[in-house]
N, C-alpha and C positions, 0 to 999 in steps of 0.2 A: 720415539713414541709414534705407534701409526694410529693415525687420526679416522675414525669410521667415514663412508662416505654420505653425501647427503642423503641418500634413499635409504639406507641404513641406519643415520641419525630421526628419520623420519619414523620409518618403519619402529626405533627404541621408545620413539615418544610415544606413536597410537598406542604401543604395548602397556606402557605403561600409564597413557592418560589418555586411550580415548575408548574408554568407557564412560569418561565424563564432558569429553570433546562437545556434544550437543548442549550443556548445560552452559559451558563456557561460553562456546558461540553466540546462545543465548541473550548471557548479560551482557558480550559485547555490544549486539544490536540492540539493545532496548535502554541501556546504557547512553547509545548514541541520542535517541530521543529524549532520554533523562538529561543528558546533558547539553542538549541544545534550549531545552525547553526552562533548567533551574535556574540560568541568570534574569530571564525575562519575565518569571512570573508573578513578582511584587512590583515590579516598573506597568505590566499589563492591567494589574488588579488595582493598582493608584490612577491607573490613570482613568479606568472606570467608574473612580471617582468613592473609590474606599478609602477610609480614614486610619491612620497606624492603630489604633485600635481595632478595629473591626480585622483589619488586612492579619494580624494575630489571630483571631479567630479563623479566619481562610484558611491560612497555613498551618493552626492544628488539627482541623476536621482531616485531612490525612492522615496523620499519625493516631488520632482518634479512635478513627475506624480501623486502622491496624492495632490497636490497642484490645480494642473486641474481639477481632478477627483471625491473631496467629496464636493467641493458644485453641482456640476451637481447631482452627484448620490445620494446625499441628496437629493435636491429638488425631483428629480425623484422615492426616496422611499418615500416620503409624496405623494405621488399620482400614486403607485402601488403598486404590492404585494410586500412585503420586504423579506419575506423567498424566495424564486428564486433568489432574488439581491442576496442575501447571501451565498445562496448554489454554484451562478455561482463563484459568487468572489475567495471564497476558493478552489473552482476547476481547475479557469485559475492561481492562487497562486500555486496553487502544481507543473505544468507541468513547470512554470514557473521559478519555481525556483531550481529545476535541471538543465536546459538545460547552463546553465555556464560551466558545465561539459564539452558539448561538443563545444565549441568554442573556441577560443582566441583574444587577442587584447584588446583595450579600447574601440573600439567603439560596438564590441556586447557587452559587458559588459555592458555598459553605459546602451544600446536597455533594454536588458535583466530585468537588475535593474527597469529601466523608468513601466516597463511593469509589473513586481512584484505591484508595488506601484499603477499601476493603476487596477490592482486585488484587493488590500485590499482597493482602495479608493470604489471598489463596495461596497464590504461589509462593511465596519468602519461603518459608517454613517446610512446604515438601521440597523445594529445590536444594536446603542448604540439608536435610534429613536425607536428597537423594546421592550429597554429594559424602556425607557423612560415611554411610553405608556402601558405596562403591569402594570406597580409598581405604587401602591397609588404615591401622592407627599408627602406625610407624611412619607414615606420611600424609596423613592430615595437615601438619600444619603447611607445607606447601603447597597443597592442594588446595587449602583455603588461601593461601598467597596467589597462585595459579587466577580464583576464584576472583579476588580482589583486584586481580592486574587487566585480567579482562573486563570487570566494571569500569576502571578507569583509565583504558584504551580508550572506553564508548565516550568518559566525561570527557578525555583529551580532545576529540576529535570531534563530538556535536556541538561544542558552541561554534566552533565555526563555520559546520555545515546551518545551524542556526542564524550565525551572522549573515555570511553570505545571501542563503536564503531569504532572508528578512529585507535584505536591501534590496535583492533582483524580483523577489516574487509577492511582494504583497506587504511586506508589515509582518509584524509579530503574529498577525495569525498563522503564515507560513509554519512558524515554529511548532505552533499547536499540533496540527497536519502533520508537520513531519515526526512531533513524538506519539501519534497514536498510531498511523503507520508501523513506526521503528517497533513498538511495541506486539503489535500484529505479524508482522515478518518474525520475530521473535521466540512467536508460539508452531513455525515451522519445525524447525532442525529438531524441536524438541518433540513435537507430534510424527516425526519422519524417522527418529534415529533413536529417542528414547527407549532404554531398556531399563524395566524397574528392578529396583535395589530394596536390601535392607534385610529385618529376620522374617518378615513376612513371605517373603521369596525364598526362605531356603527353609531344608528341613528341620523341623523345631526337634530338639534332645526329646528323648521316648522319657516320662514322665509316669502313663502309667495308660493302661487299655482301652479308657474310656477318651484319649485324648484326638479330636480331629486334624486331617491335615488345615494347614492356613489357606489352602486354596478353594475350599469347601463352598459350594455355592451356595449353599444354605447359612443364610444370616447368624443363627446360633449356633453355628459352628464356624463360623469366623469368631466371632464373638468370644468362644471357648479358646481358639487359638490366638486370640490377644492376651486374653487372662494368662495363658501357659506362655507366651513368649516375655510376660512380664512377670512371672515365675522365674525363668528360668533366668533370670538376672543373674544372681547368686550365684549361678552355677561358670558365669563368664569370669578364669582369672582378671580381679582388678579392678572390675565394674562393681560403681558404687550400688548399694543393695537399694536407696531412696534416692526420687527423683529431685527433691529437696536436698541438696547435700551442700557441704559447706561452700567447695568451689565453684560449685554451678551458683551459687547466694553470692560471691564474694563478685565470681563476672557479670553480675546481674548488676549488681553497686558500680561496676565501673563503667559498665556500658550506658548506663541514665546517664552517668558523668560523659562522657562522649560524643552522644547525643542531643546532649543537651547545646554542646557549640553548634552542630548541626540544625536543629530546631531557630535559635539563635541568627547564625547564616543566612539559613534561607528568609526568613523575614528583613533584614536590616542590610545583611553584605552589599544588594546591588544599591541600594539608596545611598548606604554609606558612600557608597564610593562616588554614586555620582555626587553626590554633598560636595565630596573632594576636587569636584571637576571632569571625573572619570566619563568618556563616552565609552557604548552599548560595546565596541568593540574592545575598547579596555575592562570594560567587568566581565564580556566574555572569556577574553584571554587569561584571565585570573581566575575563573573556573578550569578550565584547559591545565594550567599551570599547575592547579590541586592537586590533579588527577596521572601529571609526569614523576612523581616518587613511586607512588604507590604502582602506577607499570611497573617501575624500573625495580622496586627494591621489596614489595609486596614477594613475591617467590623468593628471593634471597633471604628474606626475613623468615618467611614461612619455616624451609629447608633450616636454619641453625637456629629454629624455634623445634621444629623436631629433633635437631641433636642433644641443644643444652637446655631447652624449658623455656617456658615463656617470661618466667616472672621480671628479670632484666627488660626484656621487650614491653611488659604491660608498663612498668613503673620510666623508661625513658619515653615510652610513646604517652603516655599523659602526661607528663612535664612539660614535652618539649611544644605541645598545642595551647597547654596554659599561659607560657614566659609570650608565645607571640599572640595570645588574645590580648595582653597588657599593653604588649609594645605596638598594635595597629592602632592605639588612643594617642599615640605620640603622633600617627602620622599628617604629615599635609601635601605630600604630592602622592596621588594613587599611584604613579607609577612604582614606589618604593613598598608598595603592598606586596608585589611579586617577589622578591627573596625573602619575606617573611613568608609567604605563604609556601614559599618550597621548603620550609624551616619544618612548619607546622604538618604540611603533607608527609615528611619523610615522620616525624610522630605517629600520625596515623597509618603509613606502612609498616611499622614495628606493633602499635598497638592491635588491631583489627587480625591480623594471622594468630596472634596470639592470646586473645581471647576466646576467638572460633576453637582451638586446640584445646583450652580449658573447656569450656563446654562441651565438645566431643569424647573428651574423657574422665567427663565427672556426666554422662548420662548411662541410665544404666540401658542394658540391652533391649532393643526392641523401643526405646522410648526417646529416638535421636529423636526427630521432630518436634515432639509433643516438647524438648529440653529446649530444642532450636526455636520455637515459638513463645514459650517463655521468656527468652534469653532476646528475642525482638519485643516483645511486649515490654522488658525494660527498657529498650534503649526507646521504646517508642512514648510510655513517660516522662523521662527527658525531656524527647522532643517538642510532648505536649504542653508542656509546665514551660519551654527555653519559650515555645512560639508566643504563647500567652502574654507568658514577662515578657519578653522585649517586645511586643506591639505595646504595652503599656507605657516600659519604662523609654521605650526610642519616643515618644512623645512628651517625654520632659527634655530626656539629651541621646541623640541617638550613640552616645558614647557608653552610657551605663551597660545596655547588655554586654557588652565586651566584659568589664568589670568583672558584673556576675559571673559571666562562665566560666572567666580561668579560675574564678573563685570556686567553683563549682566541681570542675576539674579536679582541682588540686583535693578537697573534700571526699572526692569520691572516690578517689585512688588509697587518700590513710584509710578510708574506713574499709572499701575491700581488702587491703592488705589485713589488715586486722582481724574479717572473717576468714578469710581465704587458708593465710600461713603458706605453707609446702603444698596445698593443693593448686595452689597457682602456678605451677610447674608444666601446666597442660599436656601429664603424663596420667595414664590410669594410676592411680593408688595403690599401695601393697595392701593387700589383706591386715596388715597390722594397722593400720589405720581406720578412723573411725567414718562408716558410711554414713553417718547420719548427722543432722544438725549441732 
């Protein structure tokens, strides 16, 4: 077998993925800042003298504000350019997420927070609609694997750029600094190399005389050419006719479920562990550690989620994050958190490709963002309701949130199975099937 050579194997990837090359890049950098910045920011906010209640409230004013924020700014990138949404997002994300630095109290914090999440609620939504729209449908779901492994390349490798940092240059503000930065570098590759996607960019089926091109600088006649591009749904073998359909409903149920560990997480993970005795460099390296499945097995997963379907992948990836929310109540040396958490990470690399692929083809045409926004706004309730309870219930025993979520988990997955069926396949549908609720 002759094996291509490097410039050749190179040359097969641009072809085939670097139309999305900028987008990737993207979340590897701002990822880095994400991930230097998540283990330390319930240890920064305690120590400013928040109380586990209140610190609950901090950490859901992010998801909050994305809860408002991505279906508006979905809808609103199915019917503008999406590289500017993007490039703004990531810019009011940077500036936005130093300024904690210079204030104090719960209620900037709160502000602060609310205001982050309404920066990535610009960008989520057109970025995951612009990657939607680049990539055949026969390969989405590795494209969202692709997607996922370059976020947590960035979580692999910023807590350490964070630990480090924090010990040579300052303290945890360091941290700060370096995720508003990473954030701003971010919105380069994407303002430099982006080319927009989607039905908006290409020519819409001829409908009837009165119909506008979509490029039409006149407001009412964009306007016209969203109406017609969300016409011509129907006319796309396989696409579901309503944006409301059973599978995009059933990945909605499971993604609260999902999100909600993550909401969860981020309030309690770093405290927990130091409770255990964990220092800054061990709860670092256990964010790191999250984020080494999902590299590794995110694309892997993706690719034979395009071959055989997702539904295997949704129903082992939430099992396998619920059995170890149970089993971290058992533990008492942190360092035995690390192979549960690569347990639980490789969960989230099977489940995460393979919900993105249900949602990509249970949205109808022209309406990937606006579906990709909705589809964040579940999992961003989740997070709100996971943050809330556990700043509550971690002030009775910080063991209960645990409880909840695998309980939570496991709830979310019967009940999306149950709406879902055979639409959980993360294939378009056959026309024999019913597009509607």
């Amino acid at each position: 077998m002759i094996r291509p050579s490097p410039s050749a194997a190179i040359a097969a990837w641009r072809s085939r993925w670097g139309g999305i090359a900028p987008l990737l890049l993207a979340e590897f950098i701002v990822w880095l800042g994400f991930g230097g910045l998540l283990p330390v920011l319930p240890l920064y906010f305690t120590e400013q003298g928040i109380d586990f209640a209140t610190l609950g409230l901090v950490i859901a004013a992010w998801p909050a504000a994305r809860l408002v924020g991505e279906p508006v700014f979905g809808w609103l990138a199915d019917r503008t350019a999406r590289v500017p949404l993007m490039v703004a997002g990531l810019l009011l994300a940077g500036v936005f997420t130093v300024l904690p630095l210079l204030v104090s109290g719960a209620i900037a914090f709160i502000v602060l927070r609310a205001l982050v999440g309404l920066a990535t609620a610009i960008y989520d939504p057109a970025a995951r609609g612009y990657l939607t729209d680049a990539i055949p449908p026969e390969r989405r779901g590795e494209a969202f694997g692709l997607y996922g492994a370059a976020q947590m390349g960035g979580l692999l490798l910023g807590p350490a750029i964070g630990a480090i940092g924090a010990d040579r240059l300052g303290g945890i503000g360091f941290v700060f600094v370096f995720a508003g930065v990473a954030a701003l570098l971010a919105a380069i590759p994407i303002a430099l190399l982006g080319r927009e996607t989607g039905p908006r960019t290409r020519p819409a089926p001829t409908l009837d005389a009165t119909e506008f091109p979509p490029d039409s600088p006149s407001i009412s006649r964009r306007a016209a050419a969203a109406v017609d591009a969300d016409r011509s749904a129907a006319m796309v073998p396989g696409a579901p006719g309503r944006l409301l359909n059973r599978g995009l409903m059933a990945a909605l149920v499971i993604n609260l479920g999902g999100n909600f560990a993550a909401g969860t997480y981020d309030v309690i993970w770093s405290l927990f562990l130091q409770g255990l005795g964990a220092g800054l460099g061990l709860i670092g390296m256990t964010f790191a550690m999250f984020g080494l499945p999902i590299l590794v097995l995110s694309p892997l997963a993706g690719r034979l989620v395009d071959r055989r379907g997702s539904f295997a992948f949704i129903v082992l990836g939430s099992i396998l994050p619920a059995i170890t929310g149970y089993l971290y109540t058992l533990l008492a040396d942190p360092t035995l958190s690390i192979p549960l958490i690569l347990v639980e990470a490789t969960g989230f690399a099977f489940l995460n490709p393979a919900l993105y692929a249900v949602v990509a083809a249970n949205s109808p045409a022209g309406r990937s963002s606006t579906a990709q926004g909705i589809f964040g706004a579940a999992g961003t309730v989740g997070f709100i309701v996971a943050s809330l309870a556990a700043g509550a219930l971690a002030a009775e025993n910080i063991l209960y949130p645990l409880y909840v979520f695998s309980a939570v988990m496991v709830v979310s997955l019967i009940v999306g199975l149950a709406i879902g069926g055979a639409r959980l396949r993360g294939r378009p549908s056959s026309p024999l099937e019913d597009p509607g609720l």
